[in-house]
C-alpha positions in Angstrom: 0.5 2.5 51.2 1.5 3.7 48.0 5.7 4.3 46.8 5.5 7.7 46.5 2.6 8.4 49.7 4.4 7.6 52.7 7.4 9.9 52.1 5.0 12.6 51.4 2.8 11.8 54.6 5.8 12.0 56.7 6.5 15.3 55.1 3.1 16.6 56.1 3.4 15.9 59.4 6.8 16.8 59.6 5.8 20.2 58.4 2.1 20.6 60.2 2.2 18.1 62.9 -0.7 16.3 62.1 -1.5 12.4 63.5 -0.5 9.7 60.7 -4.0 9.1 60.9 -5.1 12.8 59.4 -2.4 13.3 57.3 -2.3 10.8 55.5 -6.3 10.7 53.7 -5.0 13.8 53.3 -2.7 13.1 50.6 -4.1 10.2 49.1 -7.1 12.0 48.6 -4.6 15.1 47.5 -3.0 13.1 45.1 -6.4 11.5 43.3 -7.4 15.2 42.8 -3.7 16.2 41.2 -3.9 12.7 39.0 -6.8 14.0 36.8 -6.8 17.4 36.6 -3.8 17.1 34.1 -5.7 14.5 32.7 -8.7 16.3 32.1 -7.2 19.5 30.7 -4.8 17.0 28.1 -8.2 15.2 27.3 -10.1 18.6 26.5 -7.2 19.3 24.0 -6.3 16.2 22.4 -11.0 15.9 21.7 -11.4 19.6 20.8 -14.6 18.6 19.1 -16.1 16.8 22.3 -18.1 19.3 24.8 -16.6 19.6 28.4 -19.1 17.6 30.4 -18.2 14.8 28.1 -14.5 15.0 28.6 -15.8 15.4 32.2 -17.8 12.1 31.8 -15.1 10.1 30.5 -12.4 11.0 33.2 -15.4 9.5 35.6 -15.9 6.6 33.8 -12.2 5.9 33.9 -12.3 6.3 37.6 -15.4 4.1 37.8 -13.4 1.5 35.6 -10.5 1.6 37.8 -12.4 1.2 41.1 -14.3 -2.1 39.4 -10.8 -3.4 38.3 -9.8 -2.7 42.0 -12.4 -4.7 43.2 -12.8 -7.8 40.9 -9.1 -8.5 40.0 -7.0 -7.2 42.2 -7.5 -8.5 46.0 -4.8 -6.6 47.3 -6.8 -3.2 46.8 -9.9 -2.0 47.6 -12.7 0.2 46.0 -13.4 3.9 47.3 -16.5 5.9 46.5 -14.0 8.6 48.1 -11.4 7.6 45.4 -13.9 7.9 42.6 -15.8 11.8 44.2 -12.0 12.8 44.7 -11.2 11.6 41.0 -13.7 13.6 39.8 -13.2 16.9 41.3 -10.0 16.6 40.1 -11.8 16.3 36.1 -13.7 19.0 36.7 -11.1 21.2 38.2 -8.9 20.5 34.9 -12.0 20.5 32.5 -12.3 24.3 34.3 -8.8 25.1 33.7 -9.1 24.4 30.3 -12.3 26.5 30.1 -10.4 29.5 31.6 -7.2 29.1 29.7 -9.2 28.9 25.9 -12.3 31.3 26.4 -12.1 34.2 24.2 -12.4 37.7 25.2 
């Protein structure tokens, strides 16, 4: 369990009494969404001259990177194709954002 998920878990089912066992994929998965849409939407700024779907791209391949990293070096961890999907939506809601915030009118 991560430092900052188990507080927030408890929180959730404080406030929606959900089973430890709902709540808290929940917020992991929650929180791998919130990660990269920030990151996505900085990315799309800081590479104005790269289209979307490649800002889109890289944000996956950093997921993909991580999970591999997960998985070969550190034993204490484990990969997620959920981790990765959820990683993803998260790029693509901030690659979206970034879309609606610069389109002209």
């Amino acid at each position: 369990m991560g430092r900052f998920s188990g507080p927030i878990t408890r929180a959730v089912i404080e406030a929606t009494d959900l089973r430890w066992s709902v709540a808290f994929p929940l917020v992991e998965r929650g929180g791998n969404v919130l990660l990269f849409v920030p990151l996505a939407l900085l990315l799309c700024w800081s590479l104005p001259r790269w289209p979307r779907w490649a800002v889109w791209l890289l944000c996956v391949s950093g997921s993909v990177g991580i999970e591999v990293v997960q998985a070969l070096f550190l034993p204490a961890r484990y990969p997620s194709l959920v981790d990765i999907g959820t990683n993803s939506t998260g790029a693509a809601i901030g690659v979206g954002l970034h879309w609606l915030l610069t389109r002209r009118r």
